[in-house]
N, CA, C and O atoms as a GROMACS GRO file, in nm:
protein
  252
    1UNK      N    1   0.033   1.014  -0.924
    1UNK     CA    2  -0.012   1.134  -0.858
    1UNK      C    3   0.071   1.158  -0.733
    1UNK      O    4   0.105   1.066  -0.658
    2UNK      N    5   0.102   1.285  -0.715
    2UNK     CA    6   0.134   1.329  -0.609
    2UNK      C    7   0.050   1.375  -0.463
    2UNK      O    8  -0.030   1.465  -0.438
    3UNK      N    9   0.111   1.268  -0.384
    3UNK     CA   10  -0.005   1.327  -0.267
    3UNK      C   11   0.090   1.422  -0.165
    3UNK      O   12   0.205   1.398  -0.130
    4UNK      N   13   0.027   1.510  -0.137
    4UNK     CA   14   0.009   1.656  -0.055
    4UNK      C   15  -0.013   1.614   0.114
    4UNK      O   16  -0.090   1.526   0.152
    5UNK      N   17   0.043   1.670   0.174
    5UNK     CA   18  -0.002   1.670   0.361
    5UNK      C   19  -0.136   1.815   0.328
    5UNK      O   20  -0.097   1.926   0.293
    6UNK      N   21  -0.221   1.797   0.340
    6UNK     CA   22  -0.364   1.878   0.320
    6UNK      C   23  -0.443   1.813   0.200
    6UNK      O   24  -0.539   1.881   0.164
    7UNK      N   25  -0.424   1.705   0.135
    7UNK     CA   26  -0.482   1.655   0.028
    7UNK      C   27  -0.605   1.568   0.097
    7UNK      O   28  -0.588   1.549   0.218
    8UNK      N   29  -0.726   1.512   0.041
    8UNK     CA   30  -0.776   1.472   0.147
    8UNK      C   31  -0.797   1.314   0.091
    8UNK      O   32  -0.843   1.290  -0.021
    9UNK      N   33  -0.758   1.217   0.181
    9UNK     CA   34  -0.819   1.042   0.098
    9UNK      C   35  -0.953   1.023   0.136
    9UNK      O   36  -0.994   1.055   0.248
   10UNK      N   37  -1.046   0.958   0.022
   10UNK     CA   38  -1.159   0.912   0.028
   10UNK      C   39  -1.166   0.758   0.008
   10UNK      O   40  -1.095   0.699  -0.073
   11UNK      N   41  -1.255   0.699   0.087
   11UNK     CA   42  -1.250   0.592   0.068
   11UNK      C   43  -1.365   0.509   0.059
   11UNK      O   44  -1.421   0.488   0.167
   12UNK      N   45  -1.410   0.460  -0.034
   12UNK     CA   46  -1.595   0.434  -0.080
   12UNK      C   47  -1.622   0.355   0.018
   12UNK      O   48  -1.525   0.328   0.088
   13UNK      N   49  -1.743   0.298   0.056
   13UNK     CA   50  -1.810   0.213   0.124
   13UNK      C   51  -1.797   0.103   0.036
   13UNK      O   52  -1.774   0.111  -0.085
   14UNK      N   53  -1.819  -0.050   0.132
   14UNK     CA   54  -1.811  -0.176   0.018
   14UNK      C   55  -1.966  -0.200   0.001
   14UNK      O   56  -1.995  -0.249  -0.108
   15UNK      N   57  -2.063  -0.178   0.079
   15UNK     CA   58  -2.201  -0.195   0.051
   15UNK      C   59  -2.311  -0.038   0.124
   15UNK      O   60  -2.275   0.041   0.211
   16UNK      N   61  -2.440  -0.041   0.052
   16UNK     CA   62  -2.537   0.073   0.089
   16UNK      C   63  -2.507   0.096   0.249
   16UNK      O   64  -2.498   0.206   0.302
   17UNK      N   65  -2.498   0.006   0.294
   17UNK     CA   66  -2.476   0.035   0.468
   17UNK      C   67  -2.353   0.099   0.540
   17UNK      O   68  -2.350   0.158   0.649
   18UNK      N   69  -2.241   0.069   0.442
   18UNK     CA   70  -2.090   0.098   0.531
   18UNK      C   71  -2.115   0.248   0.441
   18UNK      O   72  -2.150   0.226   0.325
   19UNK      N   73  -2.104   0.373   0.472
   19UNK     CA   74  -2.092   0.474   0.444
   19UNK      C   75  -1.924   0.524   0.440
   19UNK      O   76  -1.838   0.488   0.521
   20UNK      N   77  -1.896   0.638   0.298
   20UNK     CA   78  -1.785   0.654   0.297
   20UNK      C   79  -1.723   0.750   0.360
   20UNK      O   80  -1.789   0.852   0.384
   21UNK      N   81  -1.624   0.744   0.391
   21UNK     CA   82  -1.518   0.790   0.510
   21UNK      C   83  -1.412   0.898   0.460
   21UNK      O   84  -1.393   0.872   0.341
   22UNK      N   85  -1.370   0.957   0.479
   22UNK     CA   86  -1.276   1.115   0.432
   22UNK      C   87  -1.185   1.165   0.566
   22UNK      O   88  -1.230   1.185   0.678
   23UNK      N   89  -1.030   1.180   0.520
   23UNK     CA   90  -0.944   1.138   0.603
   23UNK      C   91  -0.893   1.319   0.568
   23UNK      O   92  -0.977   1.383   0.506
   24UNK      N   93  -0.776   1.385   0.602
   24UNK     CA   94  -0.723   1.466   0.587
   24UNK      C   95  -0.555   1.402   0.593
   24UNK      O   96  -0.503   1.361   0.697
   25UNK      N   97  -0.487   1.407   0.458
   25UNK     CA   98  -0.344   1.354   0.456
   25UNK      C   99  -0.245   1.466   0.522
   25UNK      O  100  -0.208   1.571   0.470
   26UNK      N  101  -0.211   1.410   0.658
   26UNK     CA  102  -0.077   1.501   0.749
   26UNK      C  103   0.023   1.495   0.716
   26UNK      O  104   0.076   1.604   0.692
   27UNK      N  105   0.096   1.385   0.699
   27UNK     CA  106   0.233   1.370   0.623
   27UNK      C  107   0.212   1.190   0.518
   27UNK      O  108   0.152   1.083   0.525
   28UNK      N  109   0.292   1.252   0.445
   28UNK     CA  110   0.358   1.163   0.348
   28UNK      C  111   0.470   1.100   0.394
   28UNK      O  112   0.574   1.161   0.418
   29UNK      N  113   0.453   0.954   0.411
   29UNK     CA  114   0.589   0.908   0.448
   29UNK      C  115   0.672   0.770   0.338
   29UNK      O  116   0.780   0.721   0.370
   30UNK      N  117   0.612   0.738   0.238
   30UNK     CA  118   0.638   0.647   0.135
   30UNK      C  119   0.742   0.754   0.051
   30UNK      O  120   0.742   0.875   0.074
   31UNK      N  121   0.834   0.687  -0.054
   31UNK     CA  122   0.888   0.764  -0.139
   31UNK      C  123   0.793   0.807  -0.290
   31UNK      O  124   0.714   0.733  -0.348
   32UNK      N  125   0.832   0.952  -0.328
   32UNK     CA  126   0.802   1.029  -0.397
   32UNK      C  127   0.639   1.030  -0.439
   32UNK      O  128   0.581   1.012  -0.546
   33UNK      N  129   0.591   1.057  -0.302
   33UNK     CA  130   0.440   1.127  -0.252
   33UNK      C  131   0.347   0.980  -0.254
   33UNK      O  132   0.224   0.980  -0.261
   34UNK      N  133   0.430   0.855  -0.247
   34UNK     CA  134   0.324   0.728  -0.222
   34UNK      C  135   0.300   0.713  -0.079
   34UNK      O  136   0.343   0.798  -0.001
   35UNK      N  137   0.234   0.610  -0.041
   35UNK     CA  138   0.167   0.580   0.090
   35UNK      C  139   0.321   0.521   0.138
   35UNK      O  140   0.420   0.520   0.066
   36UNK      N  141   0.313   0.463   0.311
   36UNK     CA  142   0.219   0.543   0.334
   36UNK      C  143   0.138   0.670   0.412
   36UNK      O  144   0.216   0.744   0.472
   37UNK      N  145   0.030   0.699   0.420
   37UNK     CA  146   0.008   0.806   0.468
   37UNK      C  147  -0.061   0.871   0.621
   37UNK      O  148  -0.182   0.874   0.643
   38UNK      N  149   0.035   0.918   0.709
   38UNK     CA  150  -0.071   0.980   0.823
   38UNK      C  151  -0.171   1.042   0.795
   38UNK      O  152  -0.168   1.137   0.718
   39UNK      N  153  -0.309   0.985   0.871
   39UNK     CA  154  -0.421   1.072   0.751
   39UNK      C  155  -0.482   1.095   0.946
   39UNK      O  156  -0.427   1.034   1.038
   40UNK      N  157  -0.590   1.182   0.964
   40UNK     CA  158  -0.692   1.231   1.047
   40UNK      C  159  -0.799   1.205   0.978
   40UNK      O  160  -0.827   1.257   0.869
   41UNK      N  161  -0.864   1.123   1.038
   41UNK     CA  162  -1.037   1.048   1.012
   41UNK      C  163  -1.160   1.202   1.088
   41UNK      O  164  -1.159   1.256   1.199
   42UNK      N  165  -1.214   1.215   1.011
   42UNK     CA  166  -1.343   1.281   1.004
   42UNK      C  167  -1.368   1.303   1.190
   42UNK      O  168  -1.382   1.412   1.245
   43UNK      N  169  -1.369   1.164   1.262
   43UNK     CA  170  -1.405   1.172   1.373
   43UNK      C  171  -1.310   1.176   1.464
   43UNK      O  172  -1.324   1.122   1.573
   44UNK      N  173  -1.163   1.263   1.416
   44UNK     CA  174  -1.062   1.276   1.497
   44UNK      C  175  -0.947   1.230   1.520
   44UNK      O  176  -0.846   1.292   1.551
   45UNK      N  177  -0.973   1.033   1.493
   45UNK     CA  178  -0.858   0.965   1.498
   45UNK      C  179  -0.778   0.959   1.403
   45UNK      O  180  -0.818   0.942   1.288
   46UNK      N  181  -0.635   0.974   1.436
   46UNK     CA  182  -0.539   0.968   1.373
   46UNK      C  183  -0.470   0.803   1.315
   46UNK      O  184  -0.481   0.712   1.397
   47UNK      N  185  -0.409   0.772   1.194
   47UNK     CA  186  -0.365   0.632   1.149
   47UNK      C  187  -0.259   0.670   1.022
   47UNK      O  188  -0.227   0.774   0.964
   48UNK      N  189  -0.219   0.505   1.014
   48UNK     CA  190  -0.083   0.527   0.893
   48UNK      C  191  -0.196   0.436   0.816
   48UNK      O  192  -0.243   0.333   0.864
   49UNK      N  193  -0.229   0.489   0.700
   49UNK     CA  194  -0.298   0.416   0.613
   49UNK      C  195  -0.225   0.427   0.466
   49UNK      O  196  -0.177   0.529   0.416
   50UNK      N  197  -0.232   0.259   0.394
   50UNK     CA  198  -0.170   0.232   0.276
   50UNK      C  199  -0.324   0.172   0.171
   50UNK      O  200  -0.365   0.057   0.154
   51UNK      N  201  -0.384   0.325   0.109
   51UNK     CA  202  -0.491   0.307   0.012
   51UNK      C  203  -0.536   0.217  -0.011
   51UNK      O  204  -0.432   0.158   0.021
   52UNK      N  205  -0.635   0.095  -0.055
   52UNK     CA  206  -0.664   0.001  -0.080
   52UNK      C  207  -0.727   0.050  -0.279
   52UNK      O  208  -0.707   0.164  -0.322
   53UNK      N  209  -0.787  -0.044  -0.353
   53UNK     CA  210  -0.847   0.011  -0.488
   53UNK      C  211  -0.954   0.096  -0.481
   53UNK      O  212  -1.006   0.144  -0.582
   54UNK      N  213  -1.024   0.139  -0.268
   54UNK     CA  214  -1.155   0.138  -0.307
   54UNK      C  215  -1.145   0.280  -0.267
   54UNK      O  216  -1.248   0.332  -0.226
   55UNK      N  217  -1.038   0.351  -0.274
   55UNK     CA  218  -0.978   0.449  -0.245
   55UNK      C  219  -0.938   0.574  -0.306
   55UNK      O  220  -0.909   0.546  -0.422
   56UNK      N  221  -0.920   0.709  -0.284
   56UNK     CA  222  -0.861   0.815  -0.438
   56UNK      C  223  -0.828   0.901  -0.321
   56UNK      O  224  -0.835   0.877  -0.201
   57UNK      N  225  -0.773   1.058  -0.417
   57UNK     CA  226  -0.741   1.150  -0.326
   57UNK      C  227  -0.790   1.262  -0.395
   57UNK      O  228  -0.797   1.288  -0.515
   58UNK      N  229  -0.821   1.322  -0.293
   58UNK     CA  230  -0.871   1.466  -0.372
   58UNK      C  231  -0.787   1.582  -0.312
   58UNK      O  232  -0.784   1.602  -0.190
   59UNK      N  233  -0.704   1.673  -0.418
   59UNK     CA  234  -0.619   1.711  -0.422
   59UNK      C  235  -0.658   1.852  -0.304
   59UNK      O  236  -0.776   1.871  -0.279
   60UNK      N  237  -0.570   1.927  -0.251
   60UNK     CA  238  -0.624   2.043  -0.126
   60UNK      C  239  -0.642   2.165  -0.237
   60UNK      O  240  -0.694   2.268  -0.194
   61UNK      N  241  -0.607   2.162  -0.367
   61UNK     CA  242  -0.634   2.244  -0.434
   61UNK      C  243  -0.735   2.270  -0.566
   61UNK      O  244  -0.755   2.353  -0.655
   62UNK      N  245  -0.779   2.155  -0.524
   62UNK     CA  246  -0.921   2.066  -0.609
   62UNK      C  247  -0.892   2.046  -0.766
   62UNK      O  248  -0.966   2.035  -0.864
   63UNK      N  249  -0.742   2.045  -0.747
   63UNK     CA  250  -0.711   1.999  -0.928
   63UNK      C  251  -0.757   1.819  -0.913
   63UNK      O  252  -0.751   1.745  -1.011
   0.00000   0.00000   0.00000
């Protein structure tokens, strides 16, 4: 899959308590649309994050 700067990463909780988290992808910096990725966290902060399994993307155009 190709990831997008407006695509958004989700990333599940590991138990009922850790609630899941939703990032907005700014740039792509891996080769040909892999991690990894500048993403903006829900509550503002900015990070270079490289997906883990517990992870997906949902596309900015909801394909």
């Amino acid at each position: 899959m190709q990831v997008k700067p407006g695509d958004r990463l989700v990333v599940e909780g590991h138990t009922d308590s850790e609630p899941r988290r939703e990032a907005e992808v700014l740039e792509v910096r891996g080769p040909d649309g892999g991690p990894p990725f500048l993403v903006r966290w829900k509550d503002g902060h900015e990070g270079l994050v490289f997906p883990g399994a517990d992870a997906h993307i949902v596309a900015r155009d909801g394909a």
